[in-house]
Structures are given as C-alpha cells and as structure tokens.
C-alpha angles and dihedrals in degrees: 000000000000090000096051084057096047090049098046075043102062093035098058088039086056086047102050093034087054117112101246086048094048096047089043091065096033094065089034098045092228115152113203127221133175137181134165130203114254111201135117089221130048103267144158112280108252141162080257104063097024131119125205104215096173 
C-alpha cells in the first residue's frame, strides 16, 4: 500500500511543480495543497491517518 502512496505522491508533486502549473498560480495566487487518507479501513479523515502529497 506504501508504494501506491509514494507513487500518487511523486506523480502529483511532478503536476503541481510543472511550469504551466507554476505560472497558473502564480498569476492567480493560488497556493496548492493535497493530502490522501491513509487507512486500511474506511474512517474518518483525521491528523492521525493523513498523508500530506503536496
């Protein structure tokens, strides 16, 4: 299951820190975030089985 994170992990980090991307916010002040629930069993999200992606 690690793996499947790492790799979710890598490929949003390659989307937001692409140049269109960068520029877009940029000009937009946007600032991008991402997280993903971590859990083995549907759950509430929570500090404690979150994952910050980006």
């Amino acid at each position: 299951m690690e793996k499947v994170f790492e790799e979710l992990q890598a490929e949003i980090k390659n989307i937001f820190s692409s140049k269109p991307i960068q520029i877009f916010i940029s000009n937009n002040n946007i600032e991008l975030s991402a997280i993903a629930e971590y859990a083995k069993v549907m759950e509430p999200l929570s500090k404690d089985n979150t994952i910050i992606l980006f």
